[in-house]
N, C-alpha and C positions, 0 to 999 in steps of 0.2 A: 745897540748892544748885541752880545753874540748870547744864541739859546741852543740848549739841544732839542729839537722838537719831532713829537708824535704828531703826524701828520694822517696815518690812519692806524689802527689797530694792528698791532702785530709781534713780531721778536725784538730785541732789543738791537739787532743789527738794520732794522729797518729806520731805526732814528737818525737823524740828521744835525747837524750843525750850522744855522745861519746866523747870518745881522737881521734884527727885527726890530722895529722902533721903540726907544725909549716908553717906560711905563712912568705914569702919574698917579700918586697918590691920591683916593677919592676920600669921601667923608669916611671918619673910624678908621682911615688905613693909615700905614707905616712904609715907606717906599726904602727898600735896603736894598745897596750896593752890596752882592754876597761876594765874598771871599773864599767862601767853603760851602758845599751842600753836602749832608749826607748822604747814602746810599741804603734806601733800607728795603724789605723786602716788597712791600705795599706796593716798591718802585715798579717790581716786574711784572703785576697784577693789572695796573690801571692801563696803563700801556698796549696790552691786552684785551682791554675792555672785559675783566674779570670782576675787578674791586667793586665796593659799593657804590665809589663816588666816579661822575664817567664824565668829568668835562669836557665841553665841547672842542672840538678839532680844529687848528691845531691848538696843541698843547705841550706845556714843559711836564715834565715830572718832576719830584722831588719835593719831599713832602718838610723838611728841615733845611735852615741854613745860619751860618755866623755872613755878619757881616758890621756895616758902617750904615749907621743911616744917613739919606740924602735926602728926605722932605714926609712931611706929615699933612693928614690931611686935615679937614675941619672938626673941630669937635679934641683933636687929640694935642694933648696939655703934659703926659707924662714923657716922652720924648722927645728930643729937638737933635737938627742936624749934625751929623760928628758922634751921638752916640753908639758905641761898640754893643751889639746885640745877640741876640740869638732868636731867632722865629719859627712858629711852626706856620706852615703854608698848606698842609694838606695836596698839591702840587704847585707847581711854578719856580720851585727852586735850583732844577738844573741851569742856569743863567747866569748872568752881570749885573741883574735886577729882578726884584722878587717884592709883591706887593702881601702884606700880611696885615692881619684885624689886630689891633692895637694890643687886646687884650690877651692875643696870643705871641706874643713880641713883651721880651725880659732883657735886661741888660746884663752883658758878658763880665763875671766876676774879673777882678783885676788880675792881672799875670795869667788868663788864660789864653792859648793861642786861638786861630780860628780854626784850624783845623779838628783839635779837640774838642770845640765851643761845638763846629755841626755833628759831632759823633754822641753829643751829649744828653740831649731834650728829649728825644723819641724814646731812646732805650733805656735811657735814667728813671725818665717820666714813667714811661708803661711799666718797667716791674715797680719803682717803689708805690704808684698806683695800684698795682697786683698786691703785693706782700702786705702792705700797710692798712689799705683802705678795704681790698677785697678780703685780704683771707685775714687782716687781723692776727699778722704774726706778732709768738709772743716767744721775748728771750729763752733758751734754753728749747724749745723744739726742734724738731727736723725737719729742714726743707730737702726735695728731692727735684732739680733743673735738669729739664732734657732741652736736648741742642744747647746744652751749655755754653759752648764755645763761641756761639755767634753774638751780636749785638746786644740782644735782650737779654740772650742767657748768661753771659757776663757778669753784665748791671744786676741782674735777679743773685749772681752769686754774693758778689759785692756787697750788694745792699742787704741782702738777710744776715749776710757775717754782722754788717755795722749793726743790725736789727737787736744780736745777739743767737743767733741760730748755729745749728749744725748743719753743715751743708754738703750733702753728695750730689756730683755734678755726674751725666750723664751726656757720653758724646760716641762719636764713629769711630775713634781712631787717639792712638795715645799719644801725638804729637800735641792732638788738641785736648785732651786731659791734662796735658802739661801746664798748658796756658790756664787752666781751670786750676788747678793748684796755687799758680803762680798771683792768681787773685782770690785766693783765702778758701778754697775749697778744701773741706775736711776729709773725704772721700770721693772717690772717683769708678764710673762704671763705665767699661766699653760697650755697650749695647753692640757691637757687632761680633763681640767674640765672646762673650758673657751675657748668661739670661738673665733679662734687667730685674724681674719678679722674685728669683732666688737670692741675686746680689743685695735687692734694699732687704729681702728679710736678714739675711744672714748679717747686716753691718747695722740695720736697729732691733735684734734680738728679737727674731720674730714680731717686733709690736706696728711696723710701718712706718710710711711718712707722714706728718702730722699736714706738709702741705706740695702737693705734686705742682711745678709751674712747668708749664706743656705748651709750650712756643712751636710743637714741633707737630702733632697729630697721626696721621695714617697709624700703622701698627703698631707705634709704641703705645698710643693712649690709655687700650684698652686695660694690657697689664702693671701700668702704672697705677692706673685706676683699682685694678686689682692688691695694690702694695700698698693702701693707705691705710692710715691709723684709725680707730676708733673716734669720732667728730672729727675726721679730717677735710679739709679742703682741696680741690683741686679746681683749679685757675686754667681755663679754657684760653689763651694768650693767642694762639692765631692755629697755622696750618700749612706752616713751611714744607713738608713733603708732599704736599699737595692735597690728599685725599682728607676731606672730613668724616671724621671717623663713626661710627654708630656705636653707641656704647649702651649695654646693657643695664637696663634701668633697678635691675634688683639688686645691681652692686650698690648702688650709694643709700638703697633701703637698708640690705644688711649689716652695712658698714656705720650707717648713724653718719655717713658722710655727705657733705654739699660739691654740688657742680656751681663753679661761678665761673662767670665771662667778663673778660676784661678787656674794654677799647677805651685807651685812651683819648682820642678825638671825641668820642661821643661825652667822656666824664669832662671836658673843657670847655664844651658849649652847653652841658647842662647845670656844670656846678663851676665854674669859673671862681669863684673865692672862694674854694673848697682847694681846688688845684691850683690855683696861685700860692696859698694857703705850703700845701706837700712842696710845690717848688722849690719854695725859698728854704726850706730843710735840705733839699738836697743839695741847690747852692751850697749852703751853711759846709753840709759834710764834704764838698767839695774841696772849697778854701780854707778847711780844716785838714785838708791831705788825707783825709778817708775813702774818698772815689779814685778812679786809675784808668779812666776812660781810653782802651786798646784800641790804636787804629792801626791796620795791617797794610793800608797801602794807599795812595794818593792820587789819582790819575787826575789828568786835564778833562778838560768840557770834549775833547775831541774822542777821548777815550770812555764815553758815559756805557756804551756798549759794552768794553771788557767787562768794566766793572761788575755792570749786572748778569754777563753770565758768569764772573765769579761767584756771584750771591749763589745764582740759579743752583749751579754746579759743586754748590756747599765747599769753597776753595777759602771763602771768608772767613778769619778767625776778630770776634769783636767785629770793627766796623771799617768798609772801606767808605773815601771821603772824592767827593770831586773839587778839584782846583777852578777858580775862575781864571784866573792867573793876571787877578788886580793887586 
């Protein structure tokens, strides 16, 4: 089968493309012929040897994939050959084959393609994980999404509208405020030409956001952090401009406000029927026509390198996908 592999630590131009031997499914596992992998940002981290998790070399990246299954191991009873899926792999999904634990392997709603299916898990999963489970959104509040435009911040739009929220979306540039509108955002802020702290006061009447999703870190945090509501949440989601930010601890005393963290991988090996549980709701809202999962662009297994310095170089709107080209 053909992979794109991390052979030692480094940029996303140093990965490579070969034939590698076919993978076997062992006990607990799920052997999927992928047809789509997502591209997410975790992708550019591990690569690097930044991320938490550092498997051993070589290695695939790719932490999601849609595909076909082609053999199950022992122990597993809930899928058989031919079923259309979607898997989370934590990596190994840049490939033609991808080996994933049972329990993290769902079957592809009908009429969804594969493309859509790998742009769908990761970013669906992590905010409505964020908004539902962490911050406990409740109809009729306000959410405030920085790096709106990208994968997560999308989904996080998306899903707080279906939630019932008010949603001001927060990005670089009004090409990609556009796209933020275009999936149900209420309001919109350019954080590069407008001060994000003046903007949320003035559009919730001095009172703030009831919940900050900050996918994004370095210097917006602090004054987001500073724009919340009285019992507000803010939802720690990752760290896309790179820097982890320091934030001062006397903001969330005076504000009666919570700092929560949210990783999805850790909530799916700890609470598994809790997350199975959210899943199958977002399926549900899926196949109901209330999700609209953006993908901006498609590349082959040969092109896994543009992709991610599109991610790096913030060029992604919602999610780019790689083709096996099965």
């Amino acid at each position: 089968m053909k992979a794109v592999l991390c052979k030692h630590y480094g940029p996303p131009s140093d990965l490579v493309v070969e034939e590698v031997p076919s993978l076997k499914a062992g006990e607990g596992q799920v052997l999927v012929e992928v047809h789509a992998c997502g591209v997410n940002f975790p992708d550019t981290l591990i690569i690097q040897g930044t991320y938490q998790f550092k498997p051993a070399l070589p290695f695939s990246p790719g932490a999601e994939v849609a595909g076909v299954v082609q053999e199950v191991g022992i122990g597993v009873t809930e899928f058989q050959p031919g079923d259309r899926v979607i898997a989370a792999t934590t990596w190994g999904g840049y490939a033609q084959q991808a080996l994933a634990q049972a329990e993290r392997v769902t079957r592809m709603p009908d009429g969804m393609d594969f493309q859509t299916a790998a742009a769908f898990l990761l970013a669906y999963g992590t905010s409505h994980h964020a908004l539902k489970d962490r911050a406990e959104l409740k109809p009729g509040e306000t959410v405030l999404v920085l790096g709106a435009a990208g994968g997560v911040g999308l989904a996080a739009v998306e899903i707080a509208k279906v939630m019932g929220a008010r949603v001001i979306a927060a990005a670089s540039t009004e090409d990609k405020l556009a796209i933020c509108r275009q999936h149900g955002a209420d309001e919109t802020i350019n954080y590069s030409s407008e001060d994000l702290r003046e903007r949320v006061k003035a559009l919730t009447g001095g009172r703030g956001a009831d919940v900050v999703y900050d996918p994004v870190g370095g210097n917006l945090s602090e004054p987001a952090l500073r724009s919340m509501a009285w019992r507000g949440r803010f939802l720690v989601v990752g760290f896309a401009a790179g820097a982890i930010p320091n934030l001062p601890l006397n903001l969330p005393l005076l504000k009666g406000c919570a700092i929560i963290g949210v990783f999805l991988g850790a909530f799916m090996r700890s609470e598994p029927q809790r997350y199975a549980s959210e899943l199958r709701e977002l399926l549900a809202w899926m196949a109901d026509g209330k999700l609209h999962p953006h993908v901006c662009a498609v590349y082959p297994l040969e092109r896994a390198a543009d992709a991610l310095y599109d991610l790096m170089n913030r060029k992604v709107t919602g999610k780019v996908v790689l083709s096996t080209g099965l």
